[in-house]
C-alpha positions in Angstrom: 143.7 220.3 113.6 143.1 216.4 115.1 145.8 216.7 117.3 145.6 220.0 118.4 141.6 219.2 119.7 143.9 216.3 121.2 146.2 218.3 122.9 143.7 220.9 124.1 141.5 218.0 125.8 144.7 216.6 127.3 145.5 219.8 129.2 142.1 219.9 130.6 143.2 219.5 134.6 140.1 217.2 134.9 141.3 214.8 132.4 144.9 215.2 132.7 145.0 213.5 136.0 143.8 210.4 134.8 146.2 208.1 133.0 144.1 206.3 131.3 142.0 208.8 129.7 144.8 210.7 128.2 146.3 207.0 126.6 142.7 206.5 125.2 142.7 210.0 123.6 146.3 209.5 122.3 145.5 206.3 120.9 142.4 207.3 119.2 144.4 210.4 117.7 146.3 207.8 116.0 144.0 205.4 114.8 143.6 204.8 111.4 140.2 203.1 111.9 139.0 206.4 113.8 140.3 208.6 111.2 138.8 206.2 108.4 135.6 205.9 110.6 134.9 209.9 110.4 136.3 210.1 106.8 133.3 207.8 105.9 130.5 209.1 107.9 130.4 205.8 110.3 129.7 206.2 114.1 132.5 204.2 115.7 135.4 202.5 114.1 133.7 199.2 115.0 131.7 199.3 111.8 134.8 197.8 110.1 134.9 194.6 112.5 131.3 193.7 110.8 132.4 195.0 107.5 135.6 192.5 107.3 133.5 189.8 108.5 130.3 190.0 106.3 133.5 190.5 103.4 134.8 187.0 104.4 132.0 185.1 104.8 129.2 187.3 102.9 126.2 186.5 105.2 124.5 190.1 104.7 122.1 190.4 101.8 119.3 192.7 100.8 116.5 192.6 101.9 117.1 190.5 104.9 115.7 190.6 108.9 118.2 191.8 111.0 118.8 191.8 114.9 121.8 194.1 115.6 122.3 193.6 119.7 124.5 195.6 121.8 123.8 198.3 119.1 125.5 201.5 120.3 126.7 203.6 119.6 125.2 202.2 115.9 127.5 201.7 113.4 126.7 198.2 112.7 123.5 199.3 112.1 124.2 202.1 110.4 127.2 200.0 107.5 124.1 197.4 107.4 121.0 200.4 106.4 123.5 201.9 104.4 124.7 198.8 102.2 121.8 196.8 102.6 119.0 199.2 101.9 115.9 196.7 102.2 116.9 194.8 105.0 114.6 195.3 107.8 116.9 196.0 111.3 116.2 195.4 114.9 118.5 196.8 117.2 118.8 197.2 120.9 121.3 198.4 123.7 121.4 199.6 127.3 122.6 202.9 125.6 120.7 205.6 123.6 121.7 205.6 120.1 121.0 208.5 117.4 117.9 207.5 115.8 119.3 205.4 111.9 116.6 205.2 109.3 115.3 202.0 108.8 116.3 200.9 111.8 114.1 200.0 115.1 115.8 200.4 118.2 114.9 199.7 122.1 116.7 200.7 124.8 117.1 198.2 127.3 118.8 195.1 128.8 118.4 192.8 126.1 118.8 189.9 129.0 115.1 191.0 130.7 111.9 189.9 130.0 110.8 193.6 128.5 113.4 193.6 125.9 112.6 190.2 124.5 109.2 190.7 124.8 109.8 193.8 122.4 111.6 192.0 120.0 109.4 188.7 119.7 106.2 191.5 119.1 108.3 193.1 116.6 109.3 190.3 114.8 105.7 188.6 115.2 107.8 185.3 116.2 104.9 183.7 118.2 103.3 183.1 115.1 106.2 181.9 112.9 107.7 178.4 113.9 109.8 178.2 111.2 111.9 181.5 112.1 111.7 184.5 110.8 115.3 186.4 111.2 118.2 185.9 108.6 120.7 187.7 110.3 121.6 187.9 114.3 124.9 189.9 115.2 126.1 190.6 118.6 128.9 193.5 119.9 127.4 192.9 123.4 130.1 193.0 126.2 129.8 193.4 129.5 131.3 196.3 131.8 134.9 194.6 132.3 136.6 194.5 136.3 139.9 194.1 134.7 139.9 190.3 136.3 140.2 187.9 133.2 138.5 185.1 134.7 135.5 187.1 135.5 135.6 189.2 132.8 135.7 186.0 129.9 132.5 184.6 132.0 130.1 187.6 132.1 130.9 187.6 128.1 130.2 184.2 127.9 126.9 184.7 129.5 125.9 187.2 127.1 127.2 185.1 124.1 124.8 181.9 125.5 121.5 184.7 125.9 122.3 185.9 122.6 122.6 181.9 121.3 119.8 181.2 122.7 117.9 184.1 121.3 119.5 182.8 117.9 117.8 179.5 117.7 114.5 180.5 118.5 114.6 183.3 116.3 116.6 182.3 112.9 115.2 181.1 109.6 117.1 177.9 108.5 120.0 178.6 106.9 120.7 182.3 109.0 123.8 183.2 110.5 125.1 184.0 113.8 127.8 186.3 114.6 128.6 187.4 117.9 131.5 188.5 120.1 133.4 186.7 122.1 136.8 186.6 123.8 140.1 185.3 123.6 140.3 181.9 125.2 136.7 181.1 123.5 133.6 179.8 124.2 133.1 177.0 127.2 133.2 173.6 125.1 129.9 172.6 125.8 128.6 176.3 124.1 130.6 175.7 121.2 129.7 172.2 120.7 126.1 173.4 120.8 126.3 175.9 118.8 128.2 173.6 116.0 125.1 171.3 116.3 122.7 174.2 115.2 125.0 175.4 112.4 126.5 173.8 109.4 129.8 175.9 110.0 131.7 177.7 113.1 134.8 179.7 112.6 136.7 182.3 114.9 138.1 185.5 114.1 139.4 188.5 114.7 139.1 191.3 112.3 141.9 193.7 111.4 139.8 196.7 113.0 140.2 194.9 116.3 142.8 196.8 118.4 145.9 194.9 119.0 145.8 194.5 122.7 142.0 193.9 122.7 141.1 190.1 124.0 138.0 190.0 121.7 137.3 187.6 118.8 134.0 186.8 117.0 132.2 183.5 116.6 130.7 183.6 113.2 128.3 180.7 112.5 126.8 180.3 109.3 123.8 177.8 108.4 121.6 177.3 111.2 119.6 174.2 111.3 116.2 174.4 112.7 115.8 171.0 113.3 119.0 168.4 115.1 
């Protein structure tokens, strides 16, 4: 039935036409993350990226604080209310997302003054020195040209806002885990970011397509105080 809705949308004269919308429906007819995705109720495939990673290094707990940036279209989210049932989860995205129980969502540029102002009220930081998130995790990317130069440094700008958001945010001892992309961070962001956290490592998870340039940072142990 899968590849006959396939087949239908492909000889839509609107769609046909375009290459590369007819290799993106081909390809996601014969992904097993897709098909695994549905099987188990989870929005997008990408819920297994966070899944493999939280199996590796096991930074997700009950009952936690969670920020969950570049949200849409939720599946993060929605693998961490749905394992994690007492965890508290903040998430936010340019995008509308299907509203998740137990989950707070804003939709805006997480980069403007609005959307951290929402997040700081939520999370009552300006009375909390000490932090007051466990968990930050980031699937932001930006809207790619298809020029790798300028496509690696509008990531790395998102990955230094959401850094920075990090380390004013995080209790000692949380984690950060964020995207990035192949050819990593500039070395003066990684090298401050392995000053704020006992450990840094790099990887990309199984779910990850193939020919996709993307990789996350996970860093585990933030110190409060350098």
């Amino acid at each position: 039935m899968q590849n006959k809705r396939i087949q239908m949308k492909i000889t839509n004269k609107k769609i046909a036409k375009h290459k590369s919308s007819v290799a993106w429906l081909q390809r996601q007819a014969s992904d097993p993350y897709v098909a695994r995705a549905h099987a188990d109720g989870y929005r997008a495939r990408a819920a297994y990226k966070l899944i493999e990673i939280n199996d590796r290094y096991k930074f997700l707990k009950n009952g936690q604080t969670v920020v969950d940036l570049g949200a849409a279209p939720g599946s993060w989210s929605q693998f961490i209310a749905r394992t994690f049932p007492k965890t508290k989860i903040f998430a936010m995205d340019l995008l509308e997302i299907t509203p998740i129980n137990n989950v707070e969502f804003y939709q805006g540029d997480f980069t403007t003054d609005g959307a951290l102002h929402w997040l700081e009220e939520k999370l009552n930081m300006e009375n909390n020195d000490n932090g007051v998130v466990d968990v930050v995790v980031s699937d932001m990317a930006p809207n790619t040209v298809g020029h790798q130069k300028t496509d690696h440094l509008r990531q790395m700008v998102l990955l230094e806002y959401a850094f920075d958001f990090a380390c004013r945010a995080l209790k000692p001892g949380g984690a950060f885990v964020a995207k990035s992309f192949t050819g990593g961070t500039t070395n003066e962001l990684l090298k401050q970011i392995k000053q704020r956290f006992e450990s840094v490592h790099h990887i990309k998870p199984n779910a990850s397509r193939k020919d996709s340039v993307e990789m996350f940072i996970v860093a585990l142990g933030y110190k409060n105080k350098i």
